[in-house]
C-alpha positions as CSV (number, residue, x, y, z in Angstrom):
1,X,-20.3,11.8,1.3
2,X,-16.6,11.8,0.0
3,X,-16.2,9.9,-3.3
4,X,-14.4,6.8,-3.0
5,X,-12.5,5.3,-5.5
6,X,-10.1,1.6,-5.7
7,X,-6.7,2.3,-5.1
8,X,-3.5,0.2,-5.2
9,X,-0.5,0.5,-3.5
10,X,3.2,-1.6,-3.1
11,X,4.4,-2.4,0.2
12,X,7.4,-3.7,0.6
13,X,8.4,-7.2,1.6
14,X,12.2,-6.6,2.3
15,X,13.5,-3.2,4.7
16,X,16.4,-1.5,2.7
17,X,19.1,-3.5,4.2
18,X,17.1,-6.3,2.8
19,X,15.7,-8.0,6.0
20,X,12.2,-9.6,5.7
21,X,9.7,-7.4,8.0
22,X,7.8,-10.2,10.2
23,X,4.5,-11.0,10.0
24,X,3.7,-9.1,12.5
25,X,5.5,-5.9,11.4
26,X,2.6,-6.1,8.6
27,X,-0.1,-6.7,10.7
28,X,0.6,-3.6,12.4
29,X,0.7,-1.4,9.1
30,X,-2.6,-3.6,8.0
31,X,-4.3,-2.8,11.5
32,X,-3.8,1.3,10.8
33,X,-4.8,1.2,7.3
34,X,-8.1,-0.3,8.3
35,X,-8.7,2.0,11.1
36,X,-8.0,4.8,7.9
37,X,-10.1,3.0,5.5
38,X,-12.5,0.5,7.2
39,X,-10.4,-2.5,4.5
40,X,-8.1,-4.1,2.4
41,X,-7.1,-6.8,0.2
42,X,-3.5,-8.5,0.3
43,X,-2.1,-10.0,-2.6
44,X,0.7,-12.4,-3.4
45,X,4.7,-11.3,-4.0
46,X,5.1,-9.7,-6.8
47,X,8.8,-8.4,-8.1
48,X,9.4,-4.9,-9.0
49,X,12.5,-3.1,-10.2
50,X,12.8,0.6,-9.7
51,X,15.8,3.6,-10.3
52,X,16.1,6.5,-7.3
53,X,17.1,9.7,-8.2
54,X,20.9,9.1,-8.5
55,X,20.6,6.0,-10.6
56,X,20.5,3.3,-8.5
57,X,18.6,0.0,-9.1
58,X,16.4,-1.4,-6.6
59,X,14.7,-5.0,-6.8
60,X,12.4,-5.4,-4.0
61,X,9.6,-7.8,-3.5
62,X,7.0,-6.2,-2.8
63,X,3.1,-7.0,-1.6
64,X,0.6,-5.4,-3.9
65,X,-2.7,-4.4,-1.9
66,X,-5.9,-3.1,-2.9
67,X,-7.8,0.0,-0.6
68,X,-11.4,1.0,-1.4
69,X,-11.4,5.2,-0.2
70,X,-11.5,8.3,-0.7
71,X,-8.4,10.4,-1.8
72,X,-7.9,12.2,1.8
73,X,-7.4,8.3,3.0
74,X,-5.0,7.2,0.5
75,X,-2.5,10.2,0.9
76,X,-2.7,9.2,4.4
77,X,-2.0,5.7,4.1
78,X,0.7,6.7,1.8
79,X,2.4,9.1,4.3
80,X,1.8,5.9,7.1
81,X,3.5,3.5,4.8
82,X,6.5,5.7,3.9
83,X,7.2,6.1,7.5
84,X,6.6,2.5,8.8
85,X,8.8,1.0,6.1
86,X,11.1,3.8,6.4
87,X,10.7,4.3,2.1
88,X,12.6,6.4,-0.3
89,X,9.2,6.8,-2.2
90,X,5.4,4.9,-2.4
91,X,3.7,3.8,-5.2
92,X,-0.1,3.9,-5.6
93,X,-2.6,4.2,-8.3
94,X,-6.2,4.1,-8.8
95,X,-7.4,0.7,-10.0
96,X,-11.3,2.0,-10.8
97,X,-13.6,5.1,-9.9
98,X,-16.3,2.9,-11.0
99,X,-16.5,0.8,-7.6
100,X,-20.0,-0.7,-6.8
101,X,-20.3,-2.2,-2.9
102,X,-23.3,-3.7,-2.4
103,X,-24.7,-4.5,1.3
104,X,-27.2,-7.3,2.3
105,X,-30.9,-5.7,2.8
């Protein structure tokens, strides 16, 4: 069994020409990433500032959500939400390794 681990990652709430992505355009990205990892949890907004490589400042809103899987997953879902938001780059981290999901007997 592959070790799974917490992960968080940004998604943005605004495209780069600073359109709001519809509902729906998230459910889509939510339905894969729970075909790739069986989960999620969506936060609230949250505001993040960020330079690119040349220097230029981004402010985006963006929509912080939590993934229990495996590393092979989150690169996946990583590659998936670059191309379905059409990003410059993806943030996510690893909240815990220290994860315990407990089933009903």
């Amino acid at each position: 069994m592959t070790e799974k681990s917490l992960w968080e990652i940004f998604v943005p709430n605004y495209s780069n020409d600073k359109v709001g992505y519809s509902l729906e355009y998230h459910q889509q990205w939510d339905d894969k990433v729970r075909e790739i990892s069986g989960g999620l949890t969506i936060f609230k907004t949250a505001k993040g500032q960020w330079l690119n490589d040349g220097g230029t400042l981004f402010s985006e809103e963006m929509i912080p959500v939590r993934i229990y899987c495996d590393d092979d997953s989150i690169d996946r879902i990583i590659a998936l939400t670059m191309m379905h938001y059409q990003q410059e780059a993806v943030l996510a981290y690893e909240v815990s390794s220290r994860v315990k999901l407990v089933h009903k007997a």
